[in-house]
C-alpha positions as CSV (number, residue, x, y, z in Angstrom):
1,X,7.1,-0.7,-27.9
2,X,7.5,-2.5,-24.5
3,X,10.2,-0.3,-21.9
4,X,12.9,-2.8,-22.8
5,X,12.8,-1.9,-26.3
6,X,13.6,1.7,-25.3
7,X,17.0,3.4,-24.8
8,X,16.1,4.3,-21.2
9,X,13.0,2.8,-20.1
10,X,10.8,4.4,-18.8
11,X,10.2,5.0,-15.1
12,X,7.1,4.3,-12.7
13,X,5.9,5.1,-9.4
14,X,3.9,2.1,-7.4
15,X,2.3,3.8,-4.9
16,X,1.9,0.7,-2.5
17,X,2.1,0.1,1.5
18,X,3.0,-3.2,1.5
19,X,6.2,-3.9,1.4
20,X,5.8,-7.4,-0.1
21,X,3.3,-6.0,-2.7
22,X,6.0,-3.1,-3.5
23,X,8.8,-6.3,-4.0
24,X,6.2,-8.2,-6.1
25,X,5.5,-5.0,-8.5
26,X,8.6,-4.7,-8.8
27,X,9.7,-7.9,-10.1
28,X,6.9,-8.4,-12.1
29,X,7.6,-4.9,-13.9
30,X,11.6,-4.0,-13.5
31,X,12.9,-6.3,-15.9
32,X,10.5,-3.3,-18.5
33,X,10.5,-0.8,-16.9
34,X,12.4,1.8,-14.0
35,X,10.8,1.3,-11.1
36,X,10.2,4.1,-8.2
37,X,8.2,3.2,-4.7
38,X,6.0,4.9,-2.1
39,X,4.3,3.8,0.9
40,X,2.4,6.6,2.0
41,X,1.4,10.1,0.7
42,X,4.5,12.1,2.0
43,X,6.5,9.4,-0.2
44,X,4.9,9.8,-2.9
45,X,5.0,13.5,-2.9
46,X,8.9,13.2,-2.5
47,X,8.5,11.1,-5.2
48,X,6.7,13.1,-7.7
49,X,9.3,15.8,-6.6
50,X,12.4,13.6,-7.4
51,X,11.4,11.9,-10.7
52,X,9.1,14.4,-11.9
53,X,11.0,14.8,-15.5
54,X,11.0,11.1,-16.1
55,X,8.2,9.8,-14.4
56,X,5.7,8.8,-17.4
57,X,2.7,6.5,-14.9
58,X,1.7,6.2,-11.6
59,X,0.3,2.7,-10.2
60,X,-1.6,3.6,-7.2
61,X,-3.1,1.8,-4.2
62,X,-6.3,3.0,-3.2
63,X,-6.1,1.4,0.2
64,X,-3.5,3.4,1.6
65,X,-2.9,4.3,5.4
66,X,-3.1,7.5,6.9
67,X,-6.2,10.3,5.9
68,X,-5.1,10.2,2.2
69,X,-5.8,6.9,0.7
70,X,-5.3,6.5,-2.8
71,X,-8.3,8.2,-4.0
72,X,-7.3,11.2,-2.6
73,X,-4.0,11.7,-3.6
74,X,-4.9,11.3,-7.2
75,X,-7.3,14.2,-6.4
76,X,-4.6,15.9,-5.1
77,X,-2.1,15.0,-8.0
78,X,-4.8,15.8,-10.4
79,X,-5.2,19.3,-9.1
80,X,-1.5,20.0,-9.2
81,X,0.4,21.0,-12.5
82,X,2.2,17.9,-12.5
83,X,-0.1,15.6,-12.8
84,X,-1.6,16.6,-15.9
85,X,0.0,14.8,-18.0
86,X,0.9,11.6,-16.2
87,X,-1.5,8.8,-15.8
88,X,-2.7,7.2,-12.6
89,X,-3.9,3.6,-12.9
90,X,-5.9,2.6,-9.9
91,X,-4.3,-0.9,-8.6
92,X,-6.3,-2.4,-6.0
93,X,-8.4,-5.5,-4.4
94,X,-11.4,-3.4,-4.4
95,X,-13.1,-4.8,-7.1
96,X,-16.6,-3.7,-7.4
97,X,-17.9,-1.2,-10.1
98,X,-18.4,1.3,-7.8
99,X,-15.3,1.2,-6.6
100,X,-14.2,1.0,-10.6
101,X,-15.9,4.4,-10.8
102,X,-15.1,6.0,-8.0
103,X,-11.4,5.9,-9.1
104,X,-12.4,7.0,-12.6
105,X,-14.2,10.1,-10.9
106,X,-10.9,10.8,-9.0
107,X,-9.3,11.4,-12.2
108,X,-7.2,8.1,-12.9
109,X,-7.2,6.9,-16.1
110,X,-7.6,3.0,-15.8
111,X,-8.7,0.4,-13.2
112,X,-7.7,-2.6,-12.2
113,X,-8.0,-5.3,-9.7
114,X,-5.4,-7.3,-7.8
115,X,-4.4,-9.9,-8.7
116,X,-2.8,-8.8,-11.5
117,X,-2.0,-10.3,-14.9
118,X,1.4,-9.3,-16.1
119,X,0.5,-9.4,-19.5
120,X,-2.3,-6.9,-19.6
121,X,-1.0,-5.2,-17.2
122,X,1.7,-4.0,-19.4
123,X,-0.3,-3.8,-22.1
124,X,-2.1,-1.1,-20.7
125,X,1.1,1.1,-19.6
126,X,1.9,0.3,-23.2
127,X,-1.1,1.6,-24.1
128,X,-0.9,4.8,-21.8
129,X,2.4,5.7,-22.0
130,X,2.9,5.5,-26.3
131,X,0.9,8.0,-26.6
């Protein structure tokens, strides 16, 4: 079932310091789904805090600025009750396999490279989120 066959669709978080990216996601996603944005790690810890009962999957940059990219704070998320249950998809440029598994290591549950496909790109929420 895609989010706009559901009552309330259901609500992500694009973690995502580019603004233009953030617009992009956005519009490639809202018309399925509730979208929620963060820039930097403090965003998306207010975030997490503010749409923690409906938040249902993160799409996370790993090339963030700052000392926590995205790698890290899915470590972080990972470690905190919170994040057990929701899953992080790693959405980047980085496109090698190591980078593939270092983002698998970190604890997110999918990969993939920019650009994306809308298509299988909500196929996989799908896929994530029914379950």
């Amino acid at each position: 079932m895609s989010g706009k066959q559901r009552n309330h669709p259901a609500t992500l978080l694009v973690v995502e310091d580019d603004p233009d990216t953030q617009v992009f996601m956005t519009a490639l996603l809202g018309r399925y789904y509730r979208i929620v944005t963060a820039g930097n790690a403090e965003e998306f810890w207010s975030r997490i805090a503010e749409h923690q009962s409906s938040l249902r999957l993160i799409l996370m940059d790993l090339s963030l600025p700052g000392a926590r990219d995205g790698l890290q704070l899915t470590r972080e998320f990972r470690a905190d009750p919170r994040g057990a249950a929701i899953p992080v998809v790693a959405l980047t440029a980085h496109a090698t396999t190591n980078d593939r598994e270092r983002a698998l290591e970190a604890g997110c549950a999918a990969y993939v490279s920019k650009p994306v496909e809308r298509r299988r790109l909500i196929e996989l929420i799908e896929s994530l989120i029914s379950g």
